[in-house]
C-alpha positions in Angstrom: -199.8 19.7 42.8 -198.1 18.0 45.9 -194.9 19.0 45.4 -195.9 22.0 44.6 -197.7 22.8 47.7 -194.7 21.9 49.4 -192.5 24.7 47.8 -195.3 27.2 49.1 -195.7 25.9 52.5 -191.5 26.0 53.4 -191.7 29.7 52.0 -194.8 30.6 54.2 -192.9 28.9 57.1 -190.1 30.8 56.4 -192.1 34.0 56.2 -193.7 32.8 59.6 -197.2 33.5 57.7 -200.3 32.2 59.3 -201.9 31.5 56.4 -201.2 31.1 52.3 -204.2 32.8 50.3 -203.2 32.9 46.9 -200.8 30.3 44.1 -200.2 31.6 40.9 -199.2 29.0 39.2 -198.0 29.3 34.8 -198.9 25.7 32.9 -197.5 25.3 29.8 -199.5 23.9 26.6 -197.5 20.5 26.3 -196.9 20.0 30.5 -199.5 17.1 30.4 -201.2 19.0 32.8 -204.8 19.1 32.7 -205.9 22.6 34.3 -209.3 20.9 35.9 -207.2 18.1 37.2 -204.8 20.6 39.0 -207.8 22.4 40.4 -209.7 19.2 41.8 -205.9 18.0 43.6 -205.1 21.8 44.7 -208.7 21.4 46.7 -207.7 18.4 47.9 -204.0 18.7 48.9 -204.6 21.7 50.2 -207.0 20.3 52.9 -205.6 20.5 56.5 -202.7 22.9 55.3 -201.7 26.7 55.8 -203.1 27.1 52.2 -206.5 25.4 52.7 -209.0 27.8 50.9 -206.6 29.8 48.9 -206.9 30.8 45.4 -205.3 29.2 42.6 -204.8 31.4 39.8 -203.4 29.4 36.5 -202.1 30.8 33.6 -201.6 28.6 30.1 -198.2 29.1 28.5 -199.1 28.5 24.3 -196.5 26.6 22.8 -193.5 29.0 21.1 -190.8 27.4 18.8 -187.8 28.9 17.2 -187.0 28.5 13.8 -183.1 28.2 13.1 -183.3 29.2 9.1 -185.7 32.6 9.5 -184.4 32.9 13.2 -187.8 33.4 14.6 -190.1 32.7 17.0 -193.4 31.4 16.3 -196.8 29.5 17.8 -197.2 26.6 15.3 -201.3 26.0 14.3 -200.3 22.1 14.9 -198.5 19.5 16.2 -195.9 19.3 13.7 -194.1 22.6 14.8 -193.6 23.7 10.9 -192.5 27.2 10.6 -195.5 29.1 8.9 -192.7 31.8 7.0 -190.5 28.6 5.5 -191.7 25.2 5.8 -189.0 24.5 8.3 -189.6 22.5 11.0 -188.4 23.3 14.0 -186.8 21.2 16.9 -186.3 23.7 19.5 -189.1 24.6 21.5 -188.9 27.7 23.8 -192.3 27.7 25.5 -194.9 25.5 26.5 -193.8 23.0 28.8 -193.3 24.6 32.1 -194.9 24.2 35.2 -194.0 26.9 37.0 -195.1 28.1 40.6 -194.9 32.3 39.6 -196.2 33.9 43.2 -197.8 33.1 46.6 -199.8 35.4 48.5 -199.5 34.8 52.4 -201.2 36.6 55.7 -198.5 37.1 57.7 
C-alpha cells in the first residue's frame, strides 16, 4: 500500500492538488493481497498525507486462463486451472494477479 501511495502522491504533486480523495485500486484473485489488509494499511499510511481520509475503492480481478488446445479463455472452479471444455490444463494465466493502481481522484 506504501508504494502505492507514493505513485498517487507524485501525481497529486504534479497536479499541484491540495488534496487526494479517492484510489481506485484493481486486486487480482492470486496477488496475495488480502482486501481487509489493504484497507487497515491504506488507513494507516495514509495518515499525515495529501490522501488522509480518501476513499479506497477496490475491485477483485477473478482469475482467467487461456487454454492453448480450444483457444479459449476461461475462470477455472479450482486451483488446478483445468479447462472445463477439454480437460486441458492450462499454464498461461491472463488475469488475476495484478495489483493495479486504476484512478485517483484529487481537489485541485
Amino acid at each position: 500500500m506504501q508504494s502505492t501511495l507514493e505513485i498517487a502522491l507524485e501525481r497529486a504533486a504534479r497536479e499541484h492538488a491540495r488534496r487526494i480523495t479517492a484510489l481506485h485500486l484493481r486486486i487480482g484473485a492470486l496477488s496475495g493481497v488480502v482486501k481487509e489488509a489493504l484497507e487497515f494499511a491504506f488507513d494507516v499510511v495514509t495518515a499525515d498525507t495529501l490522501a488522509q481520509g480518501a476513499s479506497l475503492t477496490i475491485d477483485t480481478v477473478p482469475v482467467v486462463c487461456y487454454c492453448q488446445k480450444c483457444q479459449s479463455e476461461f475462470q477455472p472452479p479450482d486451483p488446478f486451472y483445468e479447462c472445463p471444455n477439454c480437460g486441458q490444463l492450462s499454464h498461461q494465466l491472463l488475469r488475476g494477479n495484478e495489483m493495479d493502481l486504476l484512478s485517483i481522484e484529487i481537489q485541485t
